[in-house]
C-alpha positions as CSV (number, residue, x, y, z in Angstrom):
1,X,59.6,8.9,-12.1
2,X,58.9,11.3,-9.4
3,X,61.3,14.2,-8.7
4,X,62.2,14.6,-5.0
5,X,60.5,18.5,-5.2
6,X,56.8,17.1,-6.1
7,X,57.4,14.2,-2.9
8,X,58.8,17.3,-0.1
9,X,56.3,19.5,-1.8
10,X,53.6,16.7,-1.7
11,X,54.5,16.1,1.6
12,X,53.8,19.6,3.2
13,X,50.4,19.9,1.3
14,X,47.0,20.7,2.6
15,X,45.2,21.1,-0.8
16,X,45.7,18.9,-4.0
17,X,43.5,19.4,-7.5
18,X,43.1,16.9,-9.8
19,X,42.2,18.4,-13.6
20,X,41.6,15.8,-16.1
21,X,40.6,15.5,-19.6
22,X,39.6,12.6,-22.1
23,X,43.1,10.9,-21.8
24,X,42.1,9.3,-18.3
25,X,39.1,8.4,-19.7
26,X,40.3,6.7,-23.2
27,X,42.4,4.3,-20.8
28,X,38.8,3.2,-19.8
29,X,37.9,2.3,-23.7
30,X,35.0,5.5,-23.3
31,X,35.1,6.2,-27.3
32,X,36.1,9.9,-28.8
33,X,33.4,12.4,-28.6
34,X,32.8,11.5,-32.1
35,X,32.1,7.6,-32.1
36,X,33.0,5.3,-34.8
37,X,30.4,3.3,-36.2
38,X,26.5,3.1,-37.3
39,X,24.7,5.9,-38.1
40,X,26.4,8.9,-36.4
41,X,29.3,8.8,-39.2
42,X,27.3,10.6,-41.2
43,X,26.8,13.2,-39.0
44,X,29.3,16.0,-37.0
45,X,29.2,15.9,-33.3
46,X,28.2,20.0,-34.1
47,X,25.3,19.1,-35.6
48,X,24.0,17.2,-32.8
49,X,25.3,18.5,-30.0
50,X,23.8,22.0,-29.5
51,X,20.7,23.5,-28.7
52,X,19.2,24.3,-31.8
53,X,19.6,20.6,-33.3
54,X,17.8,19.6,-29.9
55,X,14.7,22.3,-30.4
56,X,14.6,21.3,-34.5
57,X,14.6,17.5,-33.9
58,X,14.8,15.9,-30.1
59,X,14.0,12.6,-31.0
60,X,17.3,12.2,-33.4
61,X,19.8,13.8,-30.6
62,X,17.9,11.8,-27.7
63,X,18.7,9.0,-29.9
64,X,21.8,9.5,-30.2
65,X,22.8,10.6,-26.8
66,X,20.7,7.2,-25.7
67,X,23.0,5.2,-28.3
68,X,26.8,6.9,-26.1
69,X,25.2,5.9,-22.5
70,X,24.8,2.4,-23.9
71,X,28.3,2.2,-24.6
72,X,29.2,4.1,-21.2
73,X,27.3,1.7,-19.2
74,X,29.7,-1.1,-19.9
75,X,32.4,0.7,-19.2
76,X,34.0,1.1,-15.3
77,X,36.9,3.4,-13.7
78,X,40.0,2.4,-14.8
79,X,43.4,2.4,-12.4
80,X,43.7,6.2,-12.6
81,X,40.5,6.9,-11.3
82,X,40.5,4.5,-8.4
83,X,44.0,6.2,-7.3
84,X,42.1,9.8,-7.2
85,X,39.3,8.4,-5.0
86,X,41.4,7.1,-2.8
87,X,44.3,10.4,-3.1
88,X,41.4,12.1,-1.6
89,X,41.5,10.6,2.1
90,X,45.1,11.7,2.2
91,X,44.7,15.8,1.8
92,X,43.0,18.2,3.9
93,X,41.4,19.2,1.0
94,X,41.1,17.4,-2.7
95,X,39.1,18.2,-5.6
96,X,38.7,16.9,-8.6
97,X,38.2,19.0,-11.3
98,X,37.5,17.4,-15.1
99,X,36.1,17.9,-18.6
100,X,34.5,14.5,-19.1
101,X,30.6,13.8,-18.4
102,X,31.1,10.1,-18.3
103,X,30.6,9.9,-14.4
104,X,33.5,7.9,-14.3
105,X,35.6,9.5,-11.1
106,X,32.3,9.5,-9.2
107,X,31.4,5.9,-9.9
108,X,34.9,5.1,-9.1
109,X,34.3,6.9,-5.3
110,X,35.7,10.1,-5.7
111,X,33.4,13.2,-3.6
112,X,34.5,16.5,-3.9
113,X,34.0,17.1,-8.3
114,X,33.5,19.7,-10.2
115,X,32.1,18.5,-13.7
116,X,32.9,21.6,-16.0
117,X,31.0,20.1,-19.0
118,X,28.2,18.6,-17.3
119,X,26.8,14.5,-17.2
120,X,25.6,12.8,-19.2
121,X,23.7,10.6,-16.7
122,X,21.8,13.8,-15.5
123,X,19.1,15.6,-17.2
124,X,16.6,18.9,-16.3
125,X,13.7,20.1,-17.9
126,X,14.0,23.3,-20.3
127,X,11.2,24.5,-19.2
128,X,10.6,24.4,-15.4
129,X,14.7,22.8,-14.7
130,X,13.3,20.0,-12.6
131,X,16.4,17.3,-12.7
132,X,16.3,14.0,-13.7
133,X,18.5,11.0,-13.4
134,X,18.9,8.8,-16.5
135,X,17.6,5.6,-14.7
136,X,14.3,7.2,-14.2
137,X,13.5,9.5,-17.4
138,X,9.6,9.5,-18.1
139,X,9.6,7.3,-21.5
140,X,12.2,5.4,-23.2
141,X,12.0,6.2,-26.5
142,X,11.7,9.5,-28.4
143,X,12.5,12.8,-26.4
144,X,11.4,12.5,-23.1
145,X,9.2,15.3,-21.4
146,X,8.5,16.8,-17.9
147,X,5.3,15.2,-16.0
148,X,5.5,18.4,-14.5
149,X,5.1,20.7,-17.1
150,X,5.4,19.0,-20.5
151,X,8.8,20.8,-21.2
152,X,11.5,18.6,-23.6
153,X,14.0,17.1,-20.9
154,X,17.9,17.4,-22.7
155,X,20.6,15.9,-21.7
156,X,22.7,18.0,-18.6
157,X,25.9,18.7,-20.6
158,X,27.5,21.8,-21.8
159,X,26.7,22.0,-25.9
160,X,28.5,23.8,-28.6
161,X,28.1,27.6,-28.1
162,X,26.8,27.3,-24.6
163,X,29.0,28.6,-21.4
164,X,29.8,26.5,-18.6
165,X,27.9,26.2,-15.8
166,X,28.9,29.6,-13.6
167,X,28.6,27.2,-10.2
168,X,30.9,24.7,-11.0
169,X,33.7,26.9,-12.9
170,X,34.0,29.1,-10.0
171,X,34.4,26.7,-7.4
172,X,37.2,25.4,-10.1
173,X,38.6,28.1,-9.9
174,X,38.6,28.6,-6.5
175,X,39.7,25.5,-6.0
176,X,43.0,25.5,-8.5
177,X,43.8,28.9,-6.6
178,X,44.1,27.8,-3.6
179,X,45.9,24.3,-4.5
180,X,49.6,23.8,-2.7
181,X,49.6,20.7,-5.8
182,X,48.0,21.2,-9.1
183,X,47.6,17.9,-11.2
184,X,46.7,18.1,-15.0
185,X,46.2,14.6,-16.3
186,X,45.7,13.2,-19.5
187,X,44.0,16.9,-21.2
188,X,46.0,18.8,-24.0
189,X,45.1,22.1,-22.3
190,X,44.2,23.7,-25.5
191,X,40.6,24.3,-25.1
192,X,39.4,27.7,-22.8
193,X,38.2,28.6,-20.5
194,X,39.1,25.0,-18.9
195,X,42.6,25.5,-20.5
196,X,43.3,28.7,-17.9
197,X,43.1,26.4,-14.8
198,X,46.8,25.2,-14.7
199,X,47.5,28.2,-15.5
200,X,45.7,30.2,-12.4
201,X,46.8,27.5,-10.1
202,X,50.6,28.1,-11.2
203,X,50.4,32.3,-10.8
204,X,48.9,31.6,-7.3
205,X,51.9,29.8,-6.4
206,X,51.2,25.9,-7.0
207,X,53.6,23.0,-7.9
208,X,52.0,22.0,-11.3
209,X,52.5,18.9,-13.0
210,X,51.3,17.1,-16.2
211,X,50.7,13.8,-16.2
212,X,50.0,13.0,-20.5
213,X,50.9,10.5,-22.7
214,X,52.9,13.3,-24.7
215,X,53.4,16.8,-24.5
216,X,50.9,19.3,-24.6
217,X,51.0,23.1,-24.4
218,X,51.0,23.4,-21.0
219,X,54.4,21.5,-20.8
220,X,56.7,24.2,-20.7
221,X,54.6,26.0,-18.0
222,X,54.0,23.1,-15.7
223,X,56.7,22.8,-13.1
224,X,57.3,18.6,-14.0
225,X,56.2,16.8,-16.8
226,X,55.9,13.0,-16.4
227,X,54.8,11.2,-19.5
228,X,53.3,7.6,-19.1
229,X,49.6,6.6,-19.3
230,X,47.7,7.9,-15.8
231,X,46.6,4.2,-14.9
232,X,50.1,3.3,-14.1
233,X,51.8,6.7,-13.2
234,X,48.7,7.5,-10.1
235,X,49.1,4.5,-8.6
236,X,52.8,4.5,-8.1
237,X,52.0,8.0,-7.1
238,X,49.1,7.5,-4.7
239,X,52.1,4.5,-3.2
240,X,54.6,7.1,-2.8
241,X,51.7,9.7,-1.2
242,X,50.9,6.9,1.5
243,X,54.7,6.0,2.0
244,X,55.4,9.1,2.8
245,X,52.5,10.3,4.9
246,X,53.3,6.8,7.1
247,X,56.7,7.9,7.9
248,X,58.8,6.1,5.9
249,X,61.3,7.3,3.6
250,X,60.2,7.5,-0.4
Protein backbone atom coordinates (compact mmCIF):
# COMPACT_ATOMS: atom_id res chain seq x y z
CA UNK A 1 0.00 0.00 0.00
CA UNK A 2 2.85 2.17 0.89
CA UNK A 3 5.59 2.89 -1.69
CA UNK A 4 9.19 2.48 -0.32
CA UNK A 5 9.85 6.59 -1.12
CA UNK A 6 6.93 7.79 1.49
CA UNK A 7 8.62 4.90 4.30
CA UNK A 8 12.73 6.35 3.52
CA UNK A 9 11.18 9.75 3.21
CA UNK A 10 8.95 9.16 6.35
CA UNK A 11 11.81 7.95 7.92
CA UNK A 12 14.16 10.97 7.71
CA UNK A 13 11.26 13.45 8.70
CA UNK A 14 11.17 16.06 11.33
CA UNK A 15 7.88 17.70 10.40
CA UNK A 16 4.62 15.85 9.21
CA UNK A 17 1.06 17.83 8.42
CA UNK A 18 -2.02 16.30 8.46
CA UNK A 19 -4.90 18.25 6.15
CA UNK A 20 -8.19 16.74 6.40
CA UNK A 21 -11.63 17.34 5.14
CA UNK A 22 -15.17 15.84 5.64
CA UNK A 23 -14.15 12.31 4.38
CA UNK A 24 -12.35 11.46 7.82
CA UNK A 25 -15.15 12.62 9.37
CA UNK A 26 -18.12 10.76 7.35
CA UNK A 27 -16.25 7.46 8.46
CA UNK A 28 -17.44 8.75 12.03
CA UNK A 29 -21.35 8.86 10.69
CA UNK A 30 -20.99 13.06 11.35
CA UNK A 31 -23.91 13.89 8.67
CA UNK A 32 -23.20 16.21 5.38
CA UNK A 33 -23.26 19.88 6.10
CA UNK A 34 -26.71 19.79 4.89
CA UNK A 35 -28.53 17.14 7.22
CA UNK A 36 -31.29 14.96 6.10
CA UNK A 37 -34.28 15.03 7.89
CA UNK A 38 -36.95 17.32 9.95
CA UNK A 39 -37.24 20.65 9.37
CA UNK A 40 -33.91 21.91 7.86
CA UNK A 41 -35.00 20.22 4.35
CA UNK A 42 -36.79 23.00 3.64
CA UNK A 43 -34.14 25.22 4.11
CA UNK A 44 -30.38 25.72 2.22
CA UNK A 45 -27.47 25.53 4.52
CA UNK A 46 -26.88 29.43 2.81
CA UNK A 47 -29.66 30.55 4.26
CA UNK A 48 -28.78 29.67 7.64
CA UNK A 49 -25.35 29.70 7.83
CA UNK A 50 -24.19 33.41 7.49
CA UNK A 51 -24.32 36.40 9.29
CA UNK A 52 -27.15 38.18 8.07
CA UNK A 53 -29.63 35.09 8.68
CA UNK A 54 -28.03 35.20 12.32
CA UNK A 55 -28.71 39.27 12.81
CA UNK A 56 -32.51 38.77 11.03
CA UNK A 57 -33.55 35.73 13.12
CA UNK A 58 -31.02 34.12 16.01
CA UNK A 59 -33.38 32.05 17.48
CA UNK A 60 -34.09 29.87 14.07
CA UNK A 61 -30.13 29.45 13.34
CA UNK A 62 -29.32 28.85 17.19
CA UNK A 63 -31.96 26.27 16.69
CA UNK A 64 -30.65 24.80 14.18
CA UNK A 65 -27.00 24.81 15.08
CA UNK A 66 -28.37 23.33 18.66
CA UNK A 67 -30.27 20.58 16.58
CA UNK A 68 -26.19 19.40 14.54
CA UNK A 69 -24.43 19.37 18.15
CA UNK A 70 -27.09 17.01 19.28
CA UNK A 71 -26.21 14.71 16.57
CA UNK A 72 -22.32 15.45 17.14
CA UNK A 73 -22.48 14.61 20.66
CA UNK A 74 -23.15 10.94 19.95
CA UNK A 75 -20.70 10.69 17.66
CA UNK A 76 -16.70 9.77 18.76
CA UNK A 77 -13.23 9.71 16.72
CA UNK A 78 -13.18 7.08 14.44
CA UNK A 79 -9.82 4.88 13.57
CA UNK A 80 -8.29 7.71 11.53
CA UNK A 81 -8.31 10.10 14.04
CA UNK A 82 -6.99 8.01 16.85
CA UNK A 83 -3.84 7.14 14.40
CA UNK A 84 -3.13 11.13 14.02
CA UNK A 85 -3.18 11.61 17.77
CA UNK A 86 -1.03 9.16 18.30
CA UNK A 87 1.29 9.99 14.66
CA UNK A 88 1.95 13.03 16.65
CA UNK A 89 4.38 11.53 19.48
CA UNK A 90 6.47 10.15 16.61
CA UNK A 91 7.63 13.69 14.72
CA UNK A 92 9.60 16.48 15.93
CA UNK A 93 6.91 18.47 14.81
CA UNK A 94 3.06 17.45 13.76
CA UNK A 95 0.22 19.44 13.00
CA UNK A 96 -2.88 18.91 12.13
CA UNK A 97 -4.43 21.04 9.90
CA UNK A 98 -8.55 20.49 8.92
CA UNK A 99 -11.70 21.91 7.54
CA UNK A 100 -14.15 20.24 9.91
CA UNK A 101 -15.62 22.02 13.21
CA UNK A 102 -16.77 18.81 14.65
CA UNK A 103 -13.91 18.68 17.37
CA UNK A 104 -13.36 15.41 16.49
CA UNK A 105 -9.25 15.15 16.21
CA UNK A 106 -9.13 17.08 19.49
CA UNK A 107 -11.48 14.81 21.41
CA UNK A 108 -9.73 11.90 19.87
CA UNK A 109 -6.18 13.53 21.63
CA UNK A 110 -4.55 15.18 19.00
CA UNK A 111 -2.66 18.90 20.24
CA UNK A 112 -1.15 20.88 17.84
CA UNK A 113 -4.62 21.90 15.35
CA UNK A 114 -5.38 24.46 13.33
CA UNK A 115 -9.24 24.55 12.81
CA UNK A 116 -9.57 26.69 9.47
CA UNK A 117 -13.37 26.80 9.64
CA UNK A 118 -13.77 27.22 13.22
CA UNK A 119 -15.95 24.83 16.18
CA UNK A 120 -18.82 24.34 16.55
CA UNK A 121 -18.43 23.60 20.33
CA UNK A 122 -16.99 27.26 20.75
CA UNK A 123 -18.82 30.46 20.72
CA UNK A 124 -17.86 34.50 21.43
CA UNK A 125 -19.95 37.31 21.82
CA UNK A 126 -20.44 39.85 18.74
CA UNK A 127 -20.27 42.34 20.66
CA UNK A 128 -17.50 42.44 23.34
CA UNK A 129 -15.78 38.57 21.77
CA UNK A 130 -15.81 37.15 25.19
CA UNK A 131 -15.67 33.11 24.38
CA UNK A 132 -17.78 30.66 25.39
CA UNK A 133 -17.88 26.96 25.47
CA UNK A 134 -21.05 25.12 24.51
CA UNK A 135 -21.47 23.33 27.84
CA UNK A 136 -21.79 26.59 29.66
CA UNK A 137 -23.87 29.04 27.22
CA UNK A 138 -26.12 31.53 29.39
CA UNK A 139 -29.73 29.98 28.40
CA UNK A 140 -30.67 27.00 26.61
CA UNK A 141 -33.15 27.98 24.43
CA UNK A 142 -33.49 30.84 21.97
CA UNK A 143 -30.30 32.83 21.07
CA UNK A 144 -28.19 33.11 23.88
CA UNK A 145 -26.66 36.53 25.04
CA UNK A 146 -23.54 37.91 26.84
CA UNK A 147 -23.96 38.46 30.77
CA UNK A 148 -21.38 40.76 30.01
CA UNK A 149 -22.74 43.04 27.72
CA UNK A 150 -26.00 41.70 26.27
CA UNK A 151 -24.44 41.08 22.84
CA UNK A 152 -26.10 37.88 20.68
CA UNK A 153 -23.47 34.93 21.25
CA UNK A 154 -23.09 32.97 17.52
CA UNK A 155 -21.70 29.99 17.02
CA UNK A 156 -17.47 30.25 16.42
CA UNK A 157 -17.43 28.92 12.77
CA UNK A 158 -16.53 30.44 9.58
CA UNK A 159 -20.06 31.42 7.62
CA UNK A 160 -20.78 31.89 3.97
CA UNK A 161 -18.96 35.05 2.78
CA UNK A 162 -16.87 35.43 5.82
CA UNK A 163 -12.82 34.91 5.64
CA UNK A 164 -11.01 32.53 7.68
CA UNK A 165 -9.67 33.26 10.74
CA UNK A 166 -6.09 35.27 9.80
CA UNK A 167 -4.47 33.25 13.05
CA UNK A 168 -5.13 29.94 12.25
CA UNK A 169 -4.62 30.13 8.26
CA UNK A 170 -1.19 31.43 8.74
CA UNK A 171 0.07 29.21 11.07
CA UNK A 172 -1.43 26.60 8.28
CA UNK A 173 0.42 27.87 6.17
CA UNK A 174 3.43 28.05 7.88
CA UNK A 175 3.06 24.91 8.95
CA UNK A 176 2.47 23.04 5.30
CA UNK A 177 5.71 25.10 4.27
CA UNK A 178 7.78 23.87 6.41
CA UNK A 179 6.45 20.01 6.27
CA UNK A 180 9.27 17.31 5.05
CA UNK A 181 5.47 15.01 4.75
CA UNK A 182 2.34 16.61 3.64
CA UNK A 183 -0.87 14.46 4.22
CA UNK A 184 -4.21 15.31 2.56
CA UNK A 185 -6.90 12.98 3.72
CA UNK A 186 -10.25 12.41 2.89
CA UNK A 187 -10.88 16.47 1.23
CA UNK A 188 -11.56 16.90 -2.56
CA UNK A 189 -9.22 19.92 -2.57
CA UNK A 190 -11.51 21.93 -4.56
CA UNK A 191 -12.53 24.65 -2.20
CA UNK A 192 -9.83 27.86 -1.61
CA UNK A 193 -8.13 29.17 0.09
CA UNK A 194 -7.88 25.66 2.09
CA UNK A 195 -7.43 24.03 -1.39
CA UNK A 196 -3.76 25.94 -1.89
CA UNK A 197 -2.24 24.12 1.13
CA UNK A 198 -1.09 20.90 -0.73
CA UNK A 199 -0.27 22.82 -3.04
CA UNK A 200 2.30 25.28 -0.96
CA UNK A 201 3.58 22.38 0.88
CA UNK A 202 4.52 20.63 -2.54
CA UNK A 203 6.47 23.94 -4.13
CA UNK A 204 8.39 24.17 -0.80
CA UNK A 205 9.60 20.82 -1.39
CA UNK A 206 7.30 18.26 0.48
CA UNK A 207 6.46 14.55 -0.18
CA UNK A 208 2.60 14.91 -0.64
CA UNK A 209 0.26 12.26 -0.51
CA UNK A 210 -3.62 11.80 -0.76
CA UNK A 211 -5.17 9.63 1.16
CA UNK A 212 -9.28 9.67 -0.51
CA UNK A 213 -11.67 7.25 -1.15
CA UNK A 214 -11.34 8.40 -4.96
CA UNK A 215 -9.58 10.83 -6.86
CA UNK A 216 -9.75 14.34 -6.44
CA UNK A 217 -7.96 17.27 -8.16
CA UNK A 218 -5.10 17.25 -6.33
CA UNK A 219 -4.25 13.69 -7.53
CA UNK A 220 -2.11 14.37 -10.31
CA UNK A 221 -0.04 16.95 -8.18
CA UNK A 222 0.35 14.88 -5.04
CA UNK A 223 3.48 12.78 -5.21
CA UNK A 224 1.34 9.17 -4.17
CA UNK A 225 -2.13 8.65 -4.19
CA UNK A 226 -3.46 5.85 -2.02
CA UNK A 227 -7.11 5.19 -2.20
CA UNK A 228 -8.88 3.29 0.64
CA UNK A 229 -11.06 4.77 3.42
CA UNK A 230 -8.48 6.74 6.19
CA UNK A 231 -9.71 4.46 9.21
CA UNK A 232 -7.92 1.59 7.75
CA UNK A 233 -5.16 3.11 5.56
CA UNK A 234 -3.62 5.48 8.96
CA UNK A 235 -3.47 2.77 11.05
CA UNK A 236 -1.41 0.41 8.90
CA UNK A 237 0.44 3.65 8.36
CA UNK A 238 0.93 4.91 11.90
CA UNK A 239 2.23 0.59 12.12
CA UNK A 240 4.67 1.10 9.53
CA UNK A 241 5.76 4.85 11.20
CA UNK A 242 6.44 2.86 14.57
CA UNK A 243 8.15 -0.12 12.79
CA UNK A 244 10.38 1.80 11.36
CA UNK A 245 11.23 4.36 13.95
CA UNK A 246 12.02 1.00 16.35
CA UNK A 247 14.60 -0.25 14.03
CA UNK A 248 13.17 -2.89 12.29
CA UNK A 249 12.81 -3.28 8.80
CA UNK A 250 9.20 -2.18 7.01
Amino acid sequence: MFSRRLLDTLSRARSVVAFTGAGISAESGVPTFRGSGGIWKKYRPEELANLDAFLRNPELVWEWYRARRQVMSGIAPNAGHLALAAMERCFERFAVITQNIDNLHRRAGSRTIYELHGNIERNYCIGCRAQYVSEVLPGTEGAPRCPACNGLIRPDVVWFGELLPSDEWDASLSAAEGSDVFLSIGTSAVVYPAASLPRAARRSGAYVVEINIEPTDLSDQADEVILGRSGEVLPELLERITTIQKGTPA
